[in-house]
C-alpha positions in Angstrom: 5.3 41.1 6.2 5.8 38.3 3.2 5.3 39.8 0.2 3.3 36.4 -1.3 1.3 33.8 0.4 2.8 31.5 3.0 4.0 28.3 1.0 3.5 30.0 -2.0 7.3 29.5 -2.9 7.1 26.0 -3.6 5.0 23.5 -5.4 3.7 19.8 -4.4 4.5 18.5 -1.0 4.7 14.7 -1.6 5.5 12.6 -4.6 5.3 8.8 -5.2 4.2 7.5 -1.4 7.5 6.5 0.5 7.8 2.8 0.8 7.1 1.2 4.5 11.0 0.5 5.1 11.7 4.0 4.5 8.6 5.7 6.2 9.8 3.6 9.4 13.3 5.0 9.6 12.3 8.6 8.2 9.5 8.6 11.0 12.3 7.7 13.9 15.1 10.0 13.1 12.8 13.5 12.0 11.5 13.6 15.5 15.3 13.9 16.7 16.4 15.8 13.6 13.7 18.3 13.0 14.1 22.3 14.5 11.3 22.5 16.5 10.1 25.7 16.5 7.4 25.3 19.4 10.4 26.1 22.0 12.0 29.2 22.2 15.1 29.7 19.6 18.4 29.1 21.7 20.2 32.6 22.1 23.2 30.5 20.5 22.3 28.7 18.2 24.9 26.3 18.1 23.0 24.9 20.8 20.8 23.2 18.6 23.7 20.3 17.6 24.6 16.8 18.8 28.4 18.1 17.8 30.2 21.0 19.1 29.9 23.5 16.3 31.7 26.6 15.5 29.7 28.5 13.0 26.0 28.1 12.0 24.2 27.8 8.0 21.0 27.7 6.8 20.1 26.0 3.5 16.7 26.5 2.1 15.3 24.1 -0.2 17.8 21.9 -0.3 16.1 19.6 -3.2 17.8 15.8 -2.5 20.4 17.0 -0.1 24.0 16.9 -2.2 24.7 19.8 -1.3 23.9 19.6 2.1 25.4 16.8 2.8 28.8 17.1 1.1 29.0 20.5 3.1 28.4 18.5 6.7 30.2 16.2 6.0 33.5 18.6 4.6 32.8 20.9 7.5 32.1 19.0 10.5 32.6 22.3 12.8 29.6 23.8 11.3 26.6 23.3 11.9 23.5 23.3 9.1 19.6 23.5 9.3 18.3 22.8 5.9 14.8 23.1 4.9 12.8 21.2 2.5 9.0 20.7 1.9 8.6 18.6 -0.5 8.4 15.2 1.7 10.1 12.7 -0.7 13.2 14.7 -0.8 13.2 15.3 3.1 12.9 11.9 3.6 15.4 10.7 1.5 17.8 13.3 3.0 16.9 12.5 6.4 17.5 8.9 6.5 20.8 9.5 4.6 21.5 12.2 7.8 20.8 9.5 10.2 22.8 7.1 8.8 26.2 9.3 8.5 25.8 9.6 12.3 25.8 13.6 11.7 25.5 15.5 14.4 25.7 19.1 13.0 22.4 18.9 11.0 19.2 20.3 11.9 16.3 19.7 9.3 12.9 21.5 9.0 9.9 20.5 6.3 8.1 23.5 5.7 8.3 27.2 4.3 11.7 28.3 5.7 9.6 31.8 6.2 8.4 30.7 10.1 12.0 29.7 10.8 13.6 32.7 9.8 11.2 34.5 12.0 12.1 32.0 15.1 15.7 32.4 14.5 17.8 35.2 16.5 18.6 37.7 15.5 22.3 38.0 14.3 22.1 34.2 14.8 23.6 32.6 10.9 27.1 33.0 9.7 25.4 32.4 6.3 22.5 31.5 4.1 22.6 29.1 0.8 19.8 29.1 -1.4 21.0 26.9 -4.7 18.6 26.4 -7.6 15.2 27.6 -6.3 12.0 27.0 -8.1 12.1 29.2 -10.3 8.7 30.6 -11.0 8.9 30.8 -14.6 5.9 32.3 -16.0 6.0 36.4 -15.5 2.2 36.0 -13.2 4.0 33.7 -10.8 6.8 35.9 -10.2 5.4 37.2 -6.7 6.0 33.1 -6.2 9.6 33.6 -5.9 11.2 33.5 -2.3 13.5 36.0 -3.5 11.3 39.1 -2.1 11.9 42.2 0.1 10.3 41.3 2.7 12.5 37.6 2.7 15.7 39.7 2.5 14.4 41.7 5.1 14.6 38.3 7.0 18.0 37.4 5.6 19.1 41.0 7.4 17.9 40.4 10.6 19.3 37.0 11.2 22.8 37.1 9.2 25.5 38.3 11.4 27.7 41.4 9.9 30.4 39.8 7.4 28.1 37.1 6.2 27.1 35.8 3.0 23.9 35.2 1.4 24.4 32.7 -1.5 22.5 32.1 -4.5 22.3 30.0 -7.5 19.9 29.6 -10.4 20.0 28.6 -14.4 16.8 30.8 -15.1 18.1 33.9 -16.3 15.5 36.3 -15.0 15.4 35.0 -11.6 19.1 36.0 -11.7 18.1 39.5 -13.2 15.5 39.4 -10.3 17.9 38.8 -7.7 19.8 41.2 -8.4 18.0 43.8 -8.6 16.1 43.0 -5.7 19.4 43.1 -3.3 20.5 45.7 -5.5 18.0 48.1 -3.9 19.4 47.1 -0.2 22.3 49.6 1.2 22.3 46.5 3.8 23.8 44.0 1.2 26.9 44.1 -1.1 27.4 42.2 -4.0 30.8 40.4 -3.5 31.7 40.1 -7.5 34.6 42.0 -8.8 34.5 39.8 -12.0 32.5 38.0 -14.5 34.2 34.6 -13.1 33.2 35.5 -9.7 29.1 35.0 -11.1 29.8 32.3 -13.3 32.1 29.8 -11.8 30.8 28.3 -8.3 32.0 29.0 -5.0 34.9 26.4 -4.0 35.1 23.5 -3.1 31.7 22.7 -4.8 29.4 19.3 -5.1 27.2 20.8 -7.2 23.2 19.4 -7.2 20.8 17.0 -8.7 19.1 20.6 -10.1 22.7 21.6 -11.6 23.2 18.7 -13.4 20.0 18.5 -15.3 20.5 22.3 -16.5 23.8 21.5 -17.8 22.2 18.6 -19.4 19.3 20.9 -21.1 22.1 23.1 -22.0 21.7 26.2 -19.7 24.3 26.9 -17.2 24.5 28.2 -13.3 25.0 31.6 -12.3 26.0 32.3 -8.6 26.0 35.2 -6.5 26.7 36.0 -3.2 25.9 39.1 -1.2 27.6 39.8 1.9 25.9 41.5 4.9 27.1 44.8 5.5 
């Protein structure tokens, strides 16, 4: 069904080894925080939370976790499951979860394809995916997560009325974004304005991935599809 290797989409999956303090309390909280996809996906997902939730999102790749975070912690009545390979940054987002006491976050440290195949279907009431590697180089464009068959995925497990959301500096992963949803009768792009793909959606706490684009002197572009 993918249209590119499984883990493909991202690159290395550790960094600089995690120091013994931090392996210790990363190693205690991701057995109680991690989506174990071994069991049978609740029916409702809000099932899967410590805290009584009233709406479910998925963030994929969620780099060092600003995002995620300042989200769970603005809207404690929804829950999250982000995903993240790359260890160093699960780590670091996971013992920052544990120590907030959240209990509307659900983390999982591989290629989010396996979990969007576990989910239900009809199960999110949305789907961030905010500065994703972008690929760069034309022969590693099948890299990208962006794909039909991944949309495909985003169809099945979106409820009618919600939102995909995307956000990238790299102007031809933008280009291929669009048109890739742009062929999908099942998606409509929510702009009406040029603001509306340049200005993020608000309130926003921007990420680590944001601010060194700015810095390099490119700037974000957001989109959002909603599921018809």
């Amino acid at each position: 069904m993918s249209d590119h290797p499984r883990g493909s989409f991202f690159g290395r999956r550790v960094g600089k080894p995690l120091r013994e303090q931090r392996r210790a309390r990363f190693e205690a909280a991701i057995g109680r925080l991690k989506v174990d996809l071994s069991r049978p996906a609740p029916s409702d997902l809000r099932e899967l939370f410590d805290a009584p939730v009233t709406s479910v999102w998925l963030e994929i790749g969620f780099g060092g976790g600003e995002h995620l975070m300042h989200e769970a912690r603005r809207l404690d009545d929804t829950g999250f499951i982000g995903v993240e390979p790359f260890v160093n940054s699960l780590a670091k987002t996971v013992v920052d979860v544990d120590e907030a006491g959240f209990g509307n976050v659900r983390l999982y440290d591989d290629d989010a394809v396996p979990l969007l195949d576990w989910l239900p279907e009809a199960s999110l009431d949305g789907i961030y995916q905010l500065y994703p590697d972008p690929w760069p180089k034309r022969r590693h464009w099948k890299r990208r997560f962006v794909s039909q068959s991944n949309i495909d995925r985003f169809a099945r497990v979106l409820k009618p009325g919600a939102c995909y959301r995307f956000a990238s500096d790299i102007d031809t992963y933008v280009e291929w974004t669009l048109a890739h949803f742009g062929r999908r009768p099942d998606f409509g792009w929510t702009a009406e304005q040029a603001a509306d793909w340049r200005e993020p959606w608000q309130p926003w706490s921007g990420t680590r991935y944001e601010d060194k684009a700015f810095r390099e002197g490119r700037r974000g572009h957001y989109l959002e599809f909603r599921r018809r």
